[in-house]
VOBA-1610 file (N, C-alpha, C; in pm, whole numbers, padded with zeros to 5 digits, always signed):
BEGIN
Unk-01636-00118+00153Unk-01678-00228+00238Unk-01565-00328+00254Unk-01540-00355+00377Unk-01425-00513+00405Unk-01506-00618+00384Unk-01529-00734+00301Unk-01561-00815+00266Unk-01506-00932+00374Unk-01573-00999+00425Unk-01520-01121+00531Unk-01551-01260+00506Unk-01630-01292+00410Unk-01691-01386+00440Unk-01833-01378+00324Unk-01885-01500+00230Unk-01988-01508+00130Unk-02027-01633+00173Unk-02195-01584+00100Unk-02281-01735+00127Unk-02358-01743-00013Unk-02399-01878-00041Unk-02431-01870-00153Unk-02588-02003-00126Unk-02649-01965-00207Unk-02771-02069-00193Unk-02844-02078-00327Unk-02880-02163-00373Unk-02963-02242-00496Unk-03087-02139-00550Unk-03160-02130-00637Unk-03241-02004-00677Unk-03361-02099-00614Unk-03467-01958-00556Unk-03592-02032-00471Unk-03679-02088-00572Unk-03722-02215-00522Unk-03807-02299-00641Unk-03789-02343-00746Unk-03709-02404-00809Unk-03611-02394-00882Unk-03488-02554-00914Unk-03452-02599-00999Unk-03357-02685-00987Unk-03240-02617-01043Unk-03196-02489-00969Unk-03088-02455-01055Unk-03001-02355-00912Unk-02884-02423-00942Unk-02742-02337-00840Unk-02648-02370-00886Unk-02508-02309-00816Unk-02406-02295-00880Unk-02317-02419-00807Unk-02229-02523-00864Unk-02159-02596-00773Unk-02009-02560-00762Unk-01959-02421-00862Unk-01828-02387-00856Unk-01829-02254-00924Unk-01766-02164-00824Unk-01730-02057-00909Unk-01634-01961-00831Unk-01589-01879-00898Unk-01501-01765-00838Unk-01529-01624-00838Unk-01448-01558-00738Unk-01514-01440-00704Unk-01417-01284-00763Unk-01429-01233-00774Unk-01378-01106-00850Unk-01445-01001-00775Unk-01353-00895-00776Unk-01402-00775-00690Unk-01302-00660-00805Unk-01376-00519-00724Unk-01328-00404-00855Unk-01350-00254-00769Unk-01293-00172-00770Unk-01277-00035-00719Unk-01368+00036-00800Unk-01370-00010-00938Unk-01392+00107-01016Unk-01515+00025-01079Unk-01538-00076-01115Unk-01654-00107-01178Unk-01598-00202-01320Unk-01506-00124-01365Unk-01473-00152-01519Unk-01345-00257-01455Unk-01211-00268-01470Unk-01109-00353-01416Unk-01138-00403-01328Unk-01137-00562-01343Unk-01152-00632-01201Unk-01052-00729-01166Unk-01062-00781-01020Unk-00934-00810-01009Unk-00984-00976-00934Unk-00954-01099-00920Unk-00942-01233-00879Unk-00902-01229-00779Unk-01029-01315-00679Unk-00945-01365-00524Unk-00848-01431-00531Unk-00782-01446-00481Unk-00613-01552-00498Unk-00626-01595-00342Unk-00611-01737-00261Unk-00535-01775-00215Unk-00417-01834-00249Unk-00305-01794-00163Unk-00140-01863-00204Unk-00134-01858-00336Unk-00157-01721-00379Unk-00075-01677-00529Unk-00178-01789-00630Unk-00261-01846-00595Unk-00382-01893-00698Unk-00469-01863-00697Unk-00578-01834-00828Unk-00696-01780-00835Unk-00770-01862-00764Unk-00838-01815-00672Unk-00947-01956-00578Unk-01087-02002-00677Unk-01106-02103-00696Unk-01215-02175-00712Unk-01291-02211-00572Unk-01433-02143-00537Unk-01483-02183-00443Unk-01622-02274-00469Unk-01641-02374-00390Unk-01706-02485-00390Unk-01865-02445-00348Unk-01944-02458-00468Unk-02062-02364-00434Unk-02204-02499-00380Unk-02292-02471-00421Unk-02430-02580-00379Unk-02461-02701-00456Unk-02523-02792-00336Unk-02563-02952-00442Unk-02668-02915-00432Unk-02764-02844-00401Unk-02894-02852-00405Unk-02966-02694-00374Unk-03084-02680-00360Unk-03156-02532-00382Unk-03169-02476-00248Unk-03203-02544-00155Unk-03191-02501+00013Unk-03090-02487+00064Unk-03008-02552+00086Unk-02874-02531+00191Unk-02777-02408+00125Unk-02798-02358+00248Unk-02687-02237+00248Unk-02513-02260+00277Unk-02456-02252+00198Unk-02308-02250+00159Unk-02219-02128+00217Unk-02191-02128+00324Unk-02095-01994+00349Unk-01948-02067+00336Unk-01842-01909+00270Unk-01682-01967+00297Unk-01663-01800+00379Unk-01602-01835+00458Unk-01476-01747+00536Unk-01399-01722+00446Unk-01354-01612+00427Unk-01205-01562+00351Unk-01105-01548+00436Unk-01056-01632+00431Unk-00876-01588+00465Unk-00808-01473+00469Unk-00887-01397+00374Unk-00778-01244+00361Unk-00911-01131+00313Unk-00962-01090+00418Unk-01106-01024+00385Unk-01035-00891+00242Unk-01153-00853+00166Unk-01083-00745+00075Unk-01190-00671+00096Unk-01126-00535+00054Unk-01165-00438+00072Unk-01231-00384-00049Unk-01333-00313-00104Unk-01390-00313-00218Unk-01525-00225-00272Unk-01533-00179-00343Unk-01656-00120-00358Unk-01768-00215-00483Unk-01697-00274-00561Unk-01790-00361-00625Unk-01731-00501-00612Unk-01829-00610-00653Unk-01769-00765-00608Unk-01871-00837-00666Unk-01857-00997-00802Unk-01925-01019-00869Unk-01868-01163-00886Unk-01950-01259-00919Unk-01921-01409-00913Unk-01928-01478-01024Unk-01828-01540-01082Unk-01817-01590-01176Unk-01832-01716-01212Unk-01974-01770-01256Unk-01984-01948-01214Unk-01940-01973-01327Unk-01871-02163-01253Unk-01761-02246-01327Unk-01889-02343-01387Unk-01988-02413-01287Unk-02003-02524-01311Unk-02165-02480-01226Unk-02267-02571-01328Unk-02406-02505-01262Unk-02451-02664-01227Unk-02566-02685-01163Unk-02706-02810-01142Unk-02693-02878-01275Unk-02656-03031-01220Unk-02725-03089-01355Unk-02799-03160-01373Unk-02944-03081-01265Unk-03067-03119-01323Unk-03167-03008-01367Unk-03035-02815-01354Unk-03126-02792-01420Unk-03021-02673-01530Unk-03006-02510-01405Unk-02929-02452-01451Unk-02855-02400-01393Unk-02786-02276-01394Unk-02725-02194-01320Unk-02791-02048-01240Unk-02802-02077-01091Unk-02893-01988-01063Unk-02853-01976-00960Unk-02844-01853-00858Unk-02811-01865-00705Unk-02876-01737-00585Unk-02868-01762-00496Unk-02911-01641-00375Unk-02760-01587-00341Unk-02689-01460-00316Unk-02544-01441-00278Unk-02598-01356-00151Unk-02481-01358-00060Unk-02527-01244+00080Unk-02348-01270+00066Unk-02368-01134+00092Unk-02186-01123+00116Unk-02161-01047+00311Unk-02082-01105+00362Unk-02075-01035+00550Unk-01950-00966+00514Unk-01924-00849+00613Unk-01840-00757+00649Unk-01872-00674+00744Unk-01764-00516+00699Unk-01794-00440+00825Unk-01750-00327+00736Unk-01788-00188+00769Unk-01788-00073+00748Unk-01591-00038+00738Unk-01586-00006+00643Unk-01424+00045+00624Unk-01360+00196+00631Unk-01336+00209+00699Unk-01306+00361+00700Unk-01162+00392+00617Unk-01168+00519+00518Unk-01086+00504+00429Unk-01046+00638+00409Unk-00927+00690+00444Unk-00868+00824+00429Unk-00816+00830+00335Unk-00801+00884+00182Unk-00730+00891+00065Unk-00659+01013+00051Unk-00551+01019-00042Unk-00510+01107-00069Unk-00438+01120-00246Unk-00498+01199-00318Unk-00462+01179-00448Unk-00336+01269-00479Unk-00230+01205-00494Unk-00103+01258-00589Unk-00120+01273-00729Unk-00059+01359-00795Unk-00047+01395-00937Unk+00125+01392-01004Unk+00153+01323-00942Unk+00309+01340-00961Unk+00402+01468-00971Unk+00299+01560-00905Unk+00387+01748-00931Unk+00386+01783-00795Unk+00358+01685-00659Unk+00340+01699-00499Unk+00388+01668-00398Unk+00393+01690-00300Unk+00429+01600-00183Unk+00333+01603-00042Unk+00334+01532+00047Unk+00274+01531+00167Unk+00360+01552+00284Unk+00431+01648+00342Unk+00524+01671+00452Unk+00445+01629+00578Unk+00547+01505+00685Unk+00502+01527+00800Unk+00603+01610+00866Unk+00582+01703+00970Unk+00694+01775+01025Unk+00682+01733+01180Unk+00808+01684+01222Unk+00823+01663+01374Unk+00799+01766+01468Unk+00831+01767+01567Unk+00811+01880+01675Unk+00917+01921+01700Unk+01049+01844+01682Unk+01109+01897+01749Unk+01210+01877+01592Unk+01371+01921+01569Unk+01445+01954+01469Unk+01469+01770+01435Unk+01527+01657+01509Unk+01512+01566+01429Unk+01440+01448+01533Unk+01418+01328+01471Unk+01382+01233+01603Unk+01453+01086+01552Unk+01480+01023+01635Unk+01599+00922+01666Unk+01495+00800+01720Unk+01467+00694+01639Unk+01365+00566+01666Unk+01455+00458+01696Unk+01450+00349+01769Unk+01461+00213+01758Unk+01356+00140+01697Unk+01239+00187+01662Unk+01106+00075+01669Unk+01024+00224+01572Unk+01047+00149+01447Unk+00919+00198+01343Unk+00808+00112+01282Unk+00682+00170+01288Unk+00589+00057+01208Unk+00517+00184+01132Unk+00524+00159+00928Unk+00454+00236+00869Unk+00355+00167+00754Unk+00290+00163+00769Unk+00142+00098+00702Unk+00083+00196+00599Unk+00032+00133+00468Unk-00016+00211+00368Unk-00064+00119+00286Unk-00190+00181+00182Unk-00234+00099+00087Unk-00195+00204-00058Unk-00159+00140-00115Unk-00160+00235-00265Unk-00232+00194-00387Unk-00240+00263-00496Unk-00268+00255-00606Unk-00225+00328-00704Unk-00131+00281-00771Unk-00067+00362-00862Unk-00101+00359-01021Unk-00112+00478-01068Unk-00109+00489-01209Unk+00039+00463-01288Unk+00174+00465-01224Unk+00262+00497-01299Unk+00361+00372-01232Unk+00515+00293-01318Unk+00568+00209-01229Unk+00716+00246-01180Unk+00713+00428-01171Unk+00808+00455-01085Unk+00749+00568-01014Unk+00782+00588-00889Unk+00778+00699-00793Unk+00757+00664-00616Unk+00807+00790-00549Unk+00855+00760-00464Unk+00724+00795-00329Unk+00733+00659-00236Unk+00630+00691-00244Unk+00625+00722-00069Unk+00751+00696+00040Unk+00786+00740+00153Unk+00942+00750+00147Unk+00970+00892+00190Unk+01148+00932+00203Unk+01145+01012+00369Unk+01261+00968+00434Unk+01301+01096+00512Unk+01451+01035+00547Unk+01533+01141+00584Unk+01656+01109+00603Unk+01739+01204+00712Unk+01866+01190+00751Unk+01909+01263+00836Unk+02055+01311+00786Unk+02077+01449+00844Unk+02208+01500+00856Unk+02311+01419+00863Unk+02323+01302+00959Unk+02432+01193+00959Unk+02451+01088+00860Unk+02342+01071+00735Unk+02341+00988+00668Unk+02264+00866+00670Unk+02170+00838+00787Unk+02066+00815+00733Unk+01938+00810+00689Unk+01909+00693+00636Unk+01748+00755+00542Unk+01649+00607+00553Unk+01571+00648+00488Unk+01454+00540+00480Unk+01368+00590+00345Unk+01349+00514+00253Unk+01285+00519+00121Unk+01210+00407+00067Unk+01122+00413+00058Unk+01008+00320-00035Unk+00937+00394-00157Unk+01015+00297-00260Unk+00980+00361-00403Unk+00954+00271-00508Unk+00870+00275-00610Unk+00861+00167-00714Unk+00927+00198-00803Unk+00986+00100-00837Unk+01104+00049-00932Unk+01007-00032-01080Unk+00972+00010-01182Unk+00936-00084-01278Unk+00831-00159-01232Unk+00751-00120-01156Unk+00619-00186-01062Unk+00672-00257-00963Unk+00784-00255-00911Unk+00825-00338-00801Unk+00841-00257-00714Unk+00792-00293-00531Unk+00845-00237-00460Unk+00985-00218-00386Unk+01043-00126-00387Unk+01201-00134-00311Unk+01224-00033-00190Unk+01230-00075-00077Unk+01297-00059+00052Unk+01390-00021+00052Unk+01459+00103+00074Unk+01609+00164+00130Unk+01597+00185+00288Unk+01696+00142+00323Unk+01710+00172+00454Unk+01886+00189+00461Unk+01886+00287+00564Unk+02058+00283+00572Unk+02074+00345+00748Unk+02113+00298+00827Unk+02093+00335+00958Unk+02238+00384+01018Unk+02317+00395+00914Unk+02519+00357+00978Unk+02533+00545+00922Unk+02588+00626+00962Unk+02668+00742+00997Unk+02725+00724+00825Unk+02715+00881+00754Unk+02805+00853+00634Unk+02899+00879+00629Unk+03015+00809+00741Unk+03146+00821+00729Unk+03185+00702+00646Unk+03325+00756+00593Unk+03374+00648+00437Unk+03369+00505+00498Unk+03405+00438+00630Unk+03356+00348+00624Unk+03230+00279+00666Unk+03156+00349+00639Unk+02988+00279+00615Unk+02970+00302+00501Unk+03040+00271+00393Unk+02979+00309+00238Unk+02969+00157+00229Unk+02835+00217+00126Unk+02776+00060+00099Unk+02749-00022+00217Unk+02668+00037+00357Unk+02612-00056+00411Unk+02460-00059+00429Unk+02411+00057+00325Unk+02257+00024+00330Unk+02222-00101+00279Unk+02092-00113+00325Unk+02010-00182+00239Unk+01922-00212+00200Unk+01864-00276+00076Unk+01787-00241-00030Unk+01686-00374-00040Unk+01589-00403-00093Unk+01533-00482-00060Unk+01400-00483-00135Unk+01352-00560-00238Unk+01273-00569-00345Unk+01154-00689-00348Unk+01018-00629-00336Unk+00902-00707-00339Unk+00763-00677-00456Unk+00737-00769-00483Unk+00604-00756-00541Unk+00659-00782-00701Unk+00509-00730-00781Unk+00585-00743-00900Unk+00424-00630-00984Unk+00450-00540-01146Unk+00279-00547-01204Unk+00232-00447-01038Unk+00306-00444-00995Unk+00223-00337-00876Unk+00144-00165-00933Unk+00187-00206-01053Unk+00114-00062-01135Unk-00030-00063-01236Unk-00074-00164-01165Unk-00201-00225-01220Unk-00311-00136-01177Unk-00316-00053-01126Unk-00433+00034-01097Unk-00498-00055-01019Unk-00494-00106-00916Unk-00564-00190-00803Unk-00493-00152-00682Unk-00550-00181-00571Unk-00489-00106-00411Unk-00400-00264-00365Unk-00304-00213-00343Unk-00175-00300-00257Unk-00161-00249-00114Unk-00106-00344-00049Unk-00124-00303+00122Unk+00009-00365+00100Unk+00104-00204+00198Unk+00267-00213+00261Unk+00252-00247+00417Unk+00353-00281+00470Unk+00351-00275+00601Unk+00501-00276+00588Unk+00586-00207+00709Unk+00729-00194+00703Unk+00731-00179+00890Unk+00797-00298+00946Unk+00796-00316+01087Unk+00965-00305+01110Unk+00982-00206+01186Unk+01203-00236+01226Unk+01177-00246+01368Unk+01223-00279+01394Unk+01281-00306+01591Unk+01451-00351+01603Unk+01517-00218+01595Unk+01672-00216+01601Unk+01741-00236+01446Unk+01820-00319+01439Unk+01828-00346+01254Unk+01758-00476+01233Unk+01674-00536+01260Unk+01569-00634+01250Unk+01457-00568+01169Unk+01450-00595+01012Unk+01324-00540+00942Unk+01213-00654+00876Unk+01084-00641+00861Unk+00993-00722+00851Unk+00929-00596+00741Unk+00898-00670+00585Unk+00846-00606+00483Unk+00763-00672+00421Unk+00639-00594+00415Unk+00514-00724+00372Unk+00444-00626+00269Unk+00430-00661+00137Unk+00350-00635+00063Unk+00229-00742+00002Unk+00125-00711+00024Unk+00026-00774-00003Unk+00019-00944+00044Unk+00056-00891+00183Unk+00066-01036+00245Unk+00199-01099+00269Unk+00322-01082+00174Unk+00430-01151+00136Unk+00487-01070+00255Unk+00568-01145+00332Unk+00662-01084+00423Unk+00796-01121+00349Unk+00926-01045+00381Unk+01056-01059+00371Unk+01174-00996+00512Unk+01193-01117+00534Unk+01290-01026+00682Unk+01443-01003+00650Unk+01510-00913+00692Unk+01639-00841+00672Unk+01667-00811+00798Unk+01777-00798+00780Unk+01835-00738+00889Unk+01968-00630+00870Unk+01920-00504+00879Unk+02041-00333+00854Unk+02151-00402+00880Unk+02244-00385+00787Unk+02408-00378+00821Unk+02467-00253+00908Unk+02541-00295+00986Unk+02644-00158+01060Unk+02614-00169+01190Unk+02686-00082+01275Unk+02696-00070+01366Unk+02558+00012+01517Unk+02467+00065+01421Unk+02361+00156+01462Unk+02280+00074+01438Unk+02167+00121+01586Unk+02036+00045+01603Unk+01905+00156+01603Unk+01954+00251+01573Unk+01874+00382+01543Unk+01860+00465+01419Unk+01746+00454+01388Unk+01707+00553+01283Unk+01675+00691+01288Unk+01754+00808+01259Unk+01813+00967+01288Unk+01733+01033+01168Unk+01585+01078+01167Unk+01539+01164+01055Unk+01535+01319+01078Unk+01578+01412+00980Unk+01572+01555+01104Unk+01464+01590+00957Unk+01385+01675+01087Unk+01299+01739+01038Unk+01159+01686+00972Unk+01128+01616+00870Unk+00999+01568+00804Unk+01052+01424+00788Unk+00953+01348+00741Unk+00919+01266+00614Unk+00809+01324+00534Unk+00853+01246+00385Unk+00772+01328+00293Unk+00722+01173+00207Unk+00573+01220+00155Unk+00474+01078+00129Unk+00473+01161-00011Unk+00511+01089-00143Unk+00491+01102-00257Unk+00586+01168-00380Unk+00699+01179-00265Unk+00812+01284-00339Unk+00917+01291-00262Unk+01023+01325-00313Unk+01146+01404-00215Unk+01151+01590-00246Unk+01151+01647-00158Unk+01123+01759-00209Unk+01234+01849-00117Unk+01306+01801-00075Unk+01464+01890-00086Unk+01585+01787-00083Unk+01645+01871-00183Unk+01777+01767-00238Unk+01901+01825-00162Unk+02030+01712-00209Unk+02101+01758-00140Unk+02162+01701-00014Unk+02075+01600+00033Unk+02117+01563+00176Unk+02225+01404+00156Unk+02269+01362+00246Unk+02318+01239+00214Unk+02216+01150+00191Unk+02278+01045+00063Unk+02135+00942+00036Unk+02060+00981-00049Unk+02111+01113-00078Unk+01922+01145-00161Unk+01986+01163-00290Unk+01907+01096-00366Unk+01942+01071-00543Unk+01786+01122-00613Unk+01805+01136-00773Unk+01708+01156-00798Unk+01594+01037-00848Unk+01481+01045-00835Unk+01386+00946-00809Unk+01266+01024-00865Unk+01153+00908-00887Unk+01020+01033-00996Unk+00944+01016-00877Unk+00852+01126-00895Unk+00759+01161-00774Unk+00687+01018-00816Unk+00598+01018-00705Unk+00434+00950-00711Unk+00307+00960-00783Unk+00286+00855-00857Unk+00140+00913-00951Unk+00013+00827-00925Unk-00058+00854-00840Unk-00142+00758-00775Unk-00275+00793-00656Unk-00268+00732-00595Unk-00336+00771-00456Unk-00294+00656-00340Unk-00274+00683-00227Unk-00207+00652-00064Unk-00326+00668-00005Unk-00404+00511+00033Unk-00534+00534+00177Unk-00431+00526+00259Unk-00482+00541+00395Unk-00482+00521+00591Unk-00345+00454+00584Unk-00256+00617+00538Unk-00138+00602+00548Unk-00102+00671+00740Unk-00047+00541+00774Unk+00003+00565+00906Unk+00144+00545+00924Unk+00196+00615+01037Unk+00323+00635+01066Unk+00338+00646+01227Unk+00387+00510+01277Unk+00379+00504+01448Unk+00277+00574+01495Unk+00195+00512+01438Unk+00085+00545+01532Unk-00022+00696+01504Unk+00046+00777+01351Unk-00019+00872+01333Unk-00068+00831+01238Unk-00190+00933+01225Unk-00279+00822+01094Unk-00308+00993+01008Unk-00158+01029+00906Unk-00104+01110+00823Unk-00210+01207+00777Unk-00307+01099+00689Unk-00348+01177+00562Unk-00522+01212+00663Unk-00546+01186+00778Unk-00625+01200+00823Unk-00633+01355+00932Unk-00443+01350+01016Unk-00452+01467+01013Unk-00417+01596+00922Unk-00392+01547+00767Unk-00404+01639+00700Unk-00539+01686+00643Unk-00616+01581+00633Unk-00770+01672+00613Unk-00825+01764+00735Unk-00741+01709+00898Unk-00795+01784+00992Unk-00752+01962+00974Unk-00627+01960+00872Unk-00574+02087+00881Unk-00473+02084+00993Unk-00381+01959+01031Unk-00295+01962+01159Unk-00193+02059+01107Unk-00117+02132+01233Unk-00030+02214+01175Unk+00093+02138+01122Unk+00100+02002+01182Unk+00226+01947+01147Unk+00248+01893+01000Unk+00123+01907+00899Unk+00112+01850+00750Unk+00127+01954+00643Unk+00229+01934+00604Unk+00246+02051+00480Unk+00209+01982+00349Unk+00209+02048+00226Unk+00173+02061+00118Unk+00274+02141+00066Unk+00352+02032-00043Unk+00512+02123-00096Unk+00454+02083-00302Unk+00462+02165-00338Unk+00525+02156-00484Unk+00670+02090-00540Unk+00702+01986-00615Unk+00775+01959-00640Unk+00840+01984-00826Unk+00885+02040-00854Unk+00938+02035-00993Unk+00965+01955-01056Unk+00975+01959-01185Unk+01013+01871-01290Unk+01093+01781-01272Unk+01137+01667-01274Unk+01223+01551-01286Unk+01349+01562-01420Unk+01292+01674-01496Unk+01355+01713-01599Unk+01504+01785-01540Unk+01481+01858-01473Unk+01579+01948-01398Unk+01677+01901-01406Unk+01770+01968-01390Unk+01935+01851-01332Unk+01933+01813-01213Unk+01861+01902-01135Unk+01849+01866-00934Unk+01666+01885-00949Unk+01645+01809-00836Unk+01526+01817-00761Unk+01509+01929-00641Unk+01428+02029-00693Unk+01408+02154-00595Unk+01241+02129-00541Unk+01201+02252-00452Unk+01023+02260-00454Unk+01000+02405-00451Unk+00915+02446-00484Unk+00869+02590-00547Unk+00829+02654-00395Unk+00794+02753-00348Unk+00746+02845-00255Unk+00605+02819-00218Unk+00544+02785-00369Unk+00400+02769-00373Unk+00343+02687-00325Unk+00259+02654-00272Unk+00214+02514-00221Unk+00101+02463-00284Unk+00077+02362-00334Unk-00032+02301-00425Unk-00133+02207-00335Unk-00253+02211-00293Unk-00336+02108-00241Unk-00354+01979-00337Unk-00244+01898-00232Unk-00309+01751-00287Unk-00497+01727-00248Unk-00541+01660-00345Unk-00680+01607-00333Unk-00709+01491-00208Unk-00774+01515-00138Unk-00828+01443+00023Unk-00944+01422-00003
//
């Protein structure tokens, strides 16, 4: 459920409601997690009396399967007691569970494709605080990577030709923090030329690509949860993904949705050990969980 908006009202008949409390929401039932406006836990301002209905608007609706209220401060003429109605709207939610031994291939149509203007959107939840969690790259040297670092998110981008002088003109770019908390985070990654806009969980950061190129050159796939052929320029070794990726989209394709359709363009690769000296992928193909 997207959560939009709570109302709160005094218990019927009664001298008892809540005049302060906060709200907590939870995926799972057991770990729960605090509304925050502007990086503070919100205290919301509840009833003076048993009739009047109290609604707040949320600023940042959440998404959620359980959601529970925590009163600060009750009636003091009697106790703590209240009516809750929570508003929203139906959420539609495509998942996809990684095990850190996988990957999700999108494959183009044609051998590579050449963008000015990318927008890729994803929510995650990770069990682990390294792995990789979008790669694709090109024959000429460049790439695009979003991977967690120690629970932090980090952005590679490199758009310049890997001739010796474009060394060292990617760039790199670090948000969030504890992003391995087992709770869902929302990416958004917007480029239009070397102009980039990176927002995790609200926080934007703007950059702008060094070099001479206003195009991003990927041949062949991107891959969601892994790198699963080594070898190319750019590509280092990195730990897969251990987690799950909702209504992961990519310009406009919505990924993990045509992989439950069975699209021909979504593969399913095995990836090997991290142990290895190189990063290979097996023949076999393993079904990630949808």
């Amino acid at each position: 459920l997207k959560v939009t908006s709570i109302a709160t009202q005094g218990r019927w008949g009664s001298s008892d409601w809540v005049t302060r409390y906060q709200l907590q929401y939870s995926d799972s039932g057991r770990t729960w997690r605090p509304y925050r406006q502007e990086d503070v836990i919100w205290t919301f301002t509840g009833n003076s009396d048993t009739d009047t209905v109290v609604q707040h608007k949320l600023p940042h609706s959440i998404r959620t399967r359980y959601m529970r209220l925590l009163s600060l401060e009750g009636s003091p003429k009697g106790g703590m007691g209240l009516r809750l109605e929570a508003y929203g709207c139906t959420y539609k939610s495509d998942v996809a569970d990684f095990d850190g031994r996988s990957a999700l291939l999108y494959r183009f149509n044609q051998k590579s494709t050449s963008t000015v203007k990318d927008v890729i959107s994803l929510r995650f939840q990770s069990h682990q605080a390294e792995g990789v969690l979008v790669h694709g790259e090109g024959q000429r040297g460049d790439f695009l990577t979003l991977e967690l670092q120690r629970g932090r998110l980090i952005l590679h981008l490199n758009l310049d030709d890997a001739k010796p002088q474009s060394a060292g003109r990617s760039s790199s770019v670090m948000l969030g923090s504890l992003l391995d908390d087992h709770h869902w985070h929302s990416v958004q990654i917007e480029r239009f030329n070397k102009h980039v806009n990176f927002t995790v969980d609200g926080h934007t950061q703007h950059f702008r690509s060094p070099g001479q190129e206003d195009t991003l050159e990927i041949d062949y796939e991107l891959s969601f949860g892994g790198i699963p052929l080594p070898g190319k320029p750019g590509t280092f070794l990195h730990e897969n993904f251990h987690g799950c990726i909702e209504n992961l989209n990519y310009n406009g394709v919505s990924v993990i949705d045509m992989a439950k359709r069975r699209k021909p363009q979504i593969y399913t690769v095995a990836i090997k050990s991290h142990s290895l000296s190189r990063l290979g992928t097996t023949k076999a193909l393993k079904k990630i969980a949808l």
